[in-house]
C-alpha positions as CSV (number, residue, x, y, z in Angstrom):
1,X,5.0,0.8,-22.5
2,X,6.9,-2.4,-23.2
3,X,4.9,-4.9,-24.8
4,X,4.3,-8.3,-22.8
5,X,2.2,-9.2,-25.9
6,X,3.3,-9.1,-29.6
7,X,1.0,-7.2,-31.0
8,X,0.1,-4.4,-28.0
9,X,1.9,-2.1,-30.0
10,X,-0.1,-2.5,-32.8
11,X,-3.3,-2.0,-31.1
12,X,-2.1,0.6,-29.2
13,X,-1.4,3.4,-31.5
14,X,-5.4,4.4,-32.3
15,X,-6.8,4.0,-28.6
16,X,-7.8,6.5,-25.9
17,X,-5.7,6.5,-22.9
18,X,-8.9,4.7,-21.2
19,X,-9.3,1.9,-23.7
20,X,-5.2,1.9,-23.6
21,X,-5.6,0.8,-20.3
22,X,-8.4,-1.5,-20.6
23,X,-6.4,-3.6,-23.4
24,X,-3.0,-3.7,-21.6
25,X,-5.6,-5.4,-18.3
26,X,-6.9,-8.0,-21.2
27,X,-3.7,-8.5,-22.3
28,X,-2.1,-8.7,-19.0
29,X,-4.4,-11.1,-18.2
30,X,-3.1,-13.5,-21.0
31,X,0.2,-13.3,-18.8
32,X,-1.2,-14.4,-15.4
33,X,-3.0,-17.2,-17.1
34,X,0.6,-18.4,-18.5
35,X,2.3,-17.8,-14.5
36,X,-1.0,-19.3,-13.2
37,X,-0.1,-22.7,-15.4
38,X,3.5,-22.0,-14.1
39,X,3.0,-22.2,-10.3
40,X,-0.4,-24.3,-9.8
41,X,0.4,-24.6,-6.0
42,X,0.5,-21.0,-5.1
43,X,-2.1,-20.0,-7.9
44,X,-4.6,-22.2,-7.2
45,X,-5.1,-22.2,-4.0
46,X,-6.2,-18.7,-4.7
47,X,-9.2,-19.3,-6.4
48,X,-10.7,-22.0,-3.4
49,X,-11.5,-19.3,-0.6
50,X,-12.8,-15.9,-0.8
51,X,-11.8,-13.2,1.5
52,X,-14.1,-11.2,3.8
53,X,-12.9,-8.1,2.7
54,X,-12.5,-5.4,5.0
55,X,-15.1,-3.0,3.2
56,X,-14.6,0.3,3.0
57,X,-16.9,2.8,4.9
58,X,-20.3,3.5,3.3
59,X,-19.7,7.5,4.3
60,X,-16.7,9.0,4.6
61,X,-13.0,7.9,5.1
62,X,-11.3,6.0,7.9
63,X,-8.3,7.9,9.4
64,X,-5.0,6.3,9.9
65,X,-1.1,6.7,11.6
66,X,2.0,5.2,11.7
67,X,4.0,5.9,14.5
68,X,8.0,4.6,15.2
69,X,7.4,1.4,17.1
70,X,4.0,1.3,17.2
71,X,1.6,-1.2,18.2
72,X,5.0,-3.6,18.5
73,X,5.7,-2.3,22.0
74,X,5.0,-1.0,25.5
75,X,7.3,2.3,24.2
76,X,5.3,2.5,20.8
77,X,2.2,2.1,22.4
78,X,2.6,5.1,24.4
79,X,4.0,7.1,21.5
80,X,0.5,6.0,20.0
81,X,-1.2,7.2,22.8
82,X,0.8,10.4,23.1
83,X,-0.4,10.8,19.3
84,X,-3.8,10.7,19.7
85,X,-4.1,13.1,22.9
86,X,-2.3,15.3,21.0
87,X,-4.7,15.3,18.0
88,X,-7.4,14.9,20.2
89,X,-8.7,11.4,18.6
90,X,-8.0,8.0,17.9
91,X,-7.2,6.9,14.2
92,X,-9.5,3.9,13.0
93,X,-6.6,2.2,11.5
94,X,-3.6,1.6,12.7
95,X,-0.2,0.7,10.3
96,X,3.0,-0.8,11.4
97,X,5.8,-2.8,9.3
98,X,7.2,-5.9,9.8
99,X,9.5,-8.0,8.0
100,X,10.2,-11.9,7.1
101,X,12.7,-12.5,9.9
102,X,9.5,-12.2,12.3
103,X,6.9,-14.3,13.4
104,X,3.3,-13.5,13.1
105,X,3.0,-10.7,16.0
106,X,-0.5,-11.2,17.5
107,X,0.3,-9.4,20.4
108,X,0.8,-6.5,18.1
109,X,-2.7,-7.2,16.7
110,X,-4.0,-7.3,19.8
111,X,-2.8,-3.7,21.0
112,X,-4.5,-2.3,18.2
113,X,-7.7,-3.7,18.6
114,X,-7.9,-2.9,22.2
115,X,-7.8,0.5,21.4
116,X,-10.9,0.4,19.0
117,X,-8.0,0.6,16.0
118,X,-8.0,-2.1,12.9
119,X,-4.6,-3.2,11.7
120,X,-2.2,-2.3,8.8
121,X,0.7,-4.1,8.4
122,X,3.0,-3.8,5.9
123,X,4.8,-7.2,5.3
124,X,8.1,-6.1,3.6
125,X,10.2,-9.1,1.7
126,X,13.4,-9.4,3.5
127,X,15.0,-10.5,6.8
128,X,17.4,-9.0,9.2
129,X,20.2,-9.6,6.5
130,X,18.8,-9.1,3.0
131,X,16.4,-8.5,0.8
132,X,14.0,-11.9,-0.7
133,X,13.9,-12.0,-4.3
134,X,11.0,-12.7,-6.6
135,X,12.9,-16.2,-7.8
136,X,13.0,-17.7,-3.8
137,X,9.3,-17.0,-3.2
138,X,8.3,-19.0,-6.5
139,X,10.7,-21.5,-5.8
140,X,9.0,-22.8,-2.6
141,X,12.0,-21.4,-0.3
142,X,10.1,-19.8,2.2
143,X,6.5,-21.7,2.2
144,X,6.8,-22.7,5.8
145,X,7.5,-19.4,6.8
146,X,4.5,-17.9,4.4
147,X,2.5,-21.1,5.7
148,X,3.1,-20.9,9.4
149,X,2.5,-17.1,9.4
150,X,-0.9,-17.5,7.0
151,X,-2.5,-20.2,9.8
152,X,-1.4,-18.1,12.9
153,X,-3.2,-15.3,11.4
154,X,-6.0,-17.8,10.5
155,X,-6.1,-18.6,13.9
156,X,-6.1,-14.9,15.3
157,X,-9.2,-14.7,13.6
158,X,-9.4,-10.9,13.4
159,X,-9.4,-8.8,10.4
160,X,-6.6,-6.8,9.5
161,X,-5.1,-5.3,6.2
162,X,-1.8,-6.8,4.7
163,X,-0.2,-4.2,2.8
164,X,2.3,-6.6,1.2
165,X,5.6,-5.6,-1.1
166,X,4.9,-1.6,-1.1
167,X,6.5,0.6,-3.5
168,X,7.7,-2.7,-6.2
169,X,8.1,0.3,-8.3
170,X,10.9,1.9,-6.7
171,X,14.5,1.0,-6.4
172,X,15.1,1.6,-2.7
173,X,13.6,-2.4,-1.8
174,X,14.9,-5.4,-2.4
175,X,11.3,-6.7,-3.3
176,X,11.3,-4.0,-6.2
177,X,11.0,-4.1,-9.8
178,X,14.7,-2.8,-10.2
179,X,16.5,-5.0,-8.0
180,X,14.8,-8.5,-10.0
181,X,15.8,-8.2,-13.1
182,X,15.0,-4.6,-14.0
183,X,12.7,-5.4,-17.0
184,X,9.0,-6.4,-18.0
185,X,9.8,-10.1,-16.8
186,X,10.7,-8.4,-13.6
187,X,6.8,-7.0,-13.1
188,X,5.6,-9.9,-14.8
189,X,7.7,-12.2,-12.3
190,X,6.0,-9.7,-8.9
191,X,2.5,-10.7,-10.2
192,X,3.2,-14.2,-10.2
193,X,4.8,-14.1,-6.3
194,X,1.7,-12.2,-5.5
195,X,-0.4,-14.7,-6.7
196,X,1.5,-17.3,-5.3
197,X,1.7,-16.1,-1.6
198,X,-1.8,-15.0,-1.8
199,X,-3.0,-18.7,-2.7
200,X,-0.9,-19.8,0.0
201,X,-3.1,-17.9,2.5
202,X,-6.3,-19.4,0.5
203,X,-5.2,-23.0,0.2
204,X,-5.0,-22.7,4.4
205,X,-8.3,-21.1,4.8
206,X,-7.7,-17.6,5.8
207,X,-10.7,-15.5,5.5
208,X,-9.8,-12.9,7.7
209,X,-6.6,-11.1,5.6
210,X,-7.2,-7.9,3.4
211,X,-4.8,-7.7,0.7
212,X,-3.4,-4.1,0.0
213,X,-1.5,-3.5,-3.5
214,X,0.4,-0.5,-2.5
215,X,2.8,1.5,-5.4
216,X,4.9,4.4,-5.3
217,X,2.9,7.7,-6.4
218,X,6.4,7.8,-8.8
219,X,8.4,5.2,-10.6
220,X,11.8,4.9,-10.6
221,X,13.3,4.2,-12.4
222,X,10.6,5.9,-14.9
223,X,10.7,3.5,-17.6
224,X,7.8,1.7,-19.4
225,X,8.5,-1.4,-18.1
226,X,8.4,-0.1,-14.6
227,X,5.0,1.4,-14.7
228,X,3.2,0.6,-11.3
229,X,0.1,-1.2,-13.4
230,X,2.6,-3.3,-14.9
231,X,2.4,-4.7,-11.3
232,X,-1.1,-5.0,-10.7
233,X,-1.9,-8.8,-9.8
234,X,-5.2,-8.3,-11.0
235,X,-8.8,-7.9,-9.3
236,X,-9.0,-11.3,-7.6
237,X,-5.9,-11.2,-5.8
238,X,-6.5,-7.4,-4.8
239,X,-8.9,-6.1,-2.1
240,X,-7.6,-2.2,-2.3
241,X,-5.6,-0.4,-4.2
242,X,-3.3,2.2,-2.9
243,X,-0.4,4.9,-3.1
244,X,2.3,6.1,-1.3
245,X,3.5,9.6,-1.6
246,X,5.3,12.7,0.3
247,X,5.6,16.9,-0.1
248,X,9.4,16.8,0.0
249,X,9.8,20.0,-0.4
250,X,13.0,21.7,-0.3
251,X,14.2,18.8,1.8
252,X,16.3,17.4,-0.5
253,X,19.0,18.6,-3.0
254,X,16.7,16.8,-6.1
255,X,12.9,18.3,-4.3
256,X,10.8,20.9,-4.3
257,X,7.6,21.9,-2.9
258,X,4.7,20.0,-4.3
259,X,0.6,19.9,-3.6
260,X,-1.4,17.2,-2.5
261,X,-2.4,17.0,-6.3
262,X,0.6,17.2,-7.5
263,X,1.7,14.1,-5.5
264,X,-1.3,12.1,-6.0
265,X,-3.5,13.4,-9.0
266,X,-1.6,11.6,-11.9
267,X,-0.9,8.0,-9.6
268,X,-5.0,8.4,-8.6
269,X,-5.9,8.2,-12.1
270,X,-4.0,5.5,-13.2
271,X,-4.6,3.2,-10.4
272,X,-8.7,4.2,-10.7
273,X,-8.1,3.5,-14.3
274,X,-6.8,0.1,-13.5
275,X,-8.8,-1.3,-10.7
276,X,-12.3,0.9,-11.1
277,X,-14.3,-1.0,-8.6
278,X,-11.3,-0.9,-5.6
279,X,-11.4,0.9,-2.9
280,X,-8.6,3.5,-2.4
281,X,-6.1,3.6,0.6
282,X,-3.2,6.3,0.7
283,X,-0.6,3.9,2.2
284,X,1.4,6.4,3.3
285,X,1.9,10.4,3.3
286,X,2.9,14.0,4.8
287,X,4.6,16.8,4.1
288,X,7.7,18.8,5.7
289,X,7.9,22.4,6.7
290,X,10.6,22.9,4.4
291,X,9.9,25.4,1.3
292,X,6.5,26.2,2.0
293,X,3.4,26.4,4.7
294,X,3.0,23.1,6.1
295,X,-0.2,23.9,8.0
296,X,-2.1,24.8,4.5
297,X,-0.5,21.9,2.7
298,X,-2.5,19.7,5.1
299,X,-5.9,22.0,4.9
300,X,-5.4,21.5,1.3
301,X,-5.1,18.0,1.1
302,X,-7.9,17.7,3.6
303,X,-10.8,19.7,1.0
304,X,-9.5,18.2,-2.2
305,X,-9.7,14.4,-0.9
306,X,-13.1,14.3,-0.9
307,X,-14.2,16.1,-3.7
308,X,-11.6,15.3,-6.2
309,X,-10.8,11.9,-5.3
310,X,-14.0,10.0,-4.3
311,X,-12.5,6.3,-4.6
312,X,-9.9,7.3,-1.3
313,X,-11.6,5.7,1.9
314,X,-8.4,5.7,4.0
315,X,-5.5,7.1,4.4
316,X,-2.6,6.8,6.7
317,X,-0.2,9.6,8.2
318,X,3.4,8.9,8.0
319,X,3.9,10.4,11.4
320,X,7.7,10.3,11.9
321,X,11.0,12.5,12.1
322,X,13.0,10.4,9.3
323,X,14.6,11.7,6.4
324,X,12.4,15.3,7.4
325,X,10.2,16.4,10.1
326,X,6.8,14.6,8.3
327,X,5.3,14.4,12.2
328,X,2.0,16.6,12.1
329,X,3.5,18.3,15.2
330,X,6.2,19.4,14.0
331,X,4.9,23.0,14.4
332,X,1.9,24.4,15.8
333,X,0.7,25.4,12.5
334,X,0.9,22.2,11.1
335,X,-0.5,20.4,14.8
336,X,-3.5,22.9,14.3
337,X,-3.6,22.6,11.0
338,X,-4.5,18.8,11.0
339,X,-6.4,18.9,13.8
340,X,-8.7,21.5,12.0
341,X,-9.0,20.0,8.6
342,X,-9.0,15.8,9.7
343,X,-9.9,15.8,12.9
344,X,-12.6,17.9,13.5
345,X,-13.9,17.5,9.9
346,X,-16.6,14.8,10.2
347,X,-16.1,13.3,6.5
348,X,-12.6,11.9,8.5
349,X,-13.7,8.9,10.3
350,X,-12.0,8.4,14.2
351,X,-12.8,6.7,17.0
């Protein structure tokens, strides 16, 4: 790991991996006091109104989709409801993404919760034409935009999870570690425009707004500096913690076929490690057909969850035919498959 103190190297050579962590957090934490004296606006607003979290459930774990399009739309909403008489249930949660160059969509919000769902959205920094970096958010560029979306959600009223800059530890988005600076100053620099948009929402009073810190199951590039708890903005600006992460199988000329533990095990543990008290949302994942048996990837997956990763209380299917078929009916085996092991297993929570 790079250091962002002086002397974390020399502290780190005689540690566990568990105190490891538990020092880098302390040490961190010397940072986010220096960005917090940086940007007071943003920062402190933070601090003046807690959140009515969005708990997670006391047994078992809410069930989640995303679908192309939906809630946004009369045409997504029908693919939704396709969806679920097809698996034969509703998913508690429902995730869609929207961007910067959009308002906040309340009629969006509203299809969701008229169908018993609770809302996911993933708020990804850039507009029609370009990525947002790091630098514009802390330099007050876009506070009426973060301001006027913040009070309209105020005024919705209705709880919903904001699953803001996903995957900083990739280099596919703009809003990633890679594309500011490619350095510790870069994941230093994320933390302080979390902070700062989060205290935005607080200094307006919105109470109603679950915040979802969501990195890639994999860093890339795989560098110390890069490492997704490099990112975390620490417990008070965090409500969950989360991962994304796929089976690619033999998909792609650079995959191969890979378990739900092999995905998720080693990201799990770090993330736990990090934020022990947090509940645990897998922000997105599936599998393809391609390279092995689809159908028993997902019964797999299904067991394991519960057993082997108690802090997971949601989880969200990426159901769509992008870069591979990840759609749970992309075969009967798999359709059967999931309906077998998630929906008719009553530790997965539908409505």
């Amino acid at each position: 790991m790079e250091a962002c103190c002086g002397n974390e190297h020399a502290v780190y050579g005689s540690l566990t991996t568990a105190l490891k962590m538990r020092v880098r957090r302390l040490l961190l934490a010397g940072t986010w006091a220096l960005v917090a004296c940086e940007h007071p606006e943003g920062i402190a607003g933070a601090e003046r109104t807690p959140s009515n979290v969005l708990s997670a459930p006391g047994n078992g774990i809410a069930s989640g989709v995303f679908i192309e399009s939906a809630p946004l739309g009369k045409p997504g909403m029908t693919a939704w409801d396709n969806w679920t008489r097809q698996v034969g249930a509703r998913s508690a949660y429902i995730m869609w993404y929207t961007d910067w160059s959009s308002t906040f969509q309340g009629y969006a919000v509203t299809n969701a919760y008229t169908r018993g769902s609770t809302p996911v959205i993933t708020w990804e920094m850039k507009n029609r034409t370009r990525a947002i970096p790091y630098s514009e958010v802390l330099g007050g560029k876009w506070n009426k935009y973060i301001d006027t979306w913040a009070s309209a959600a105020k005024t919705d009223g209705r709880e919903m999870f904001i699953r803001f800059g996903h995957e900083m530890n990739g280099d596919w988005y703009g809003w990633g570690g890679a594309r500011n600076g490619g350095n510790a100053q870069a994941a230093q620099q994320f933390i302080a425009m979390w902070r700062y948009v989060h205290g935005r929402f607080s200094s307006k009073g919105v109470t109603n707004v679950t915040w979802v810190w969501c990195p890639n199951h994999e860093s890339v590039p795989n560098l110390a500096w890069n490492q997704p708890e490099n990112y975390y903005p620490g417990d008070s600006y965090v409500d969950w913690i989360c991962a994304d992460g796929y089976n690619w199988g033999t998909s792609q000329t650079w995959s191969s076929w890979r378990s739900f533990d092999d995905v998720f095990g080693a990201i799990y543990a770090r993330l736990t490690s990090v934020a022990p008290g947090k509940p645990f949302m897998i922000g997105e994942f599936a599998s393809t057909e391609l390279g092995g048996d689809k159908g028993a990837w997902i019964s797999d997956a299904a067991a394991r969850i519960p057993s082997q990763y108690p802090q997971i209380k949601a989880l969200i299917w990426f159901n769509m035919n992008k870069e591979t078929d990840w759609r749970v009916e992309s075969s009967a085996n798999s359709l059967n498959a999931f309906k077998t092991a998630f929906v008719n297993n009553p530790v997965y929570l539908w409505k």
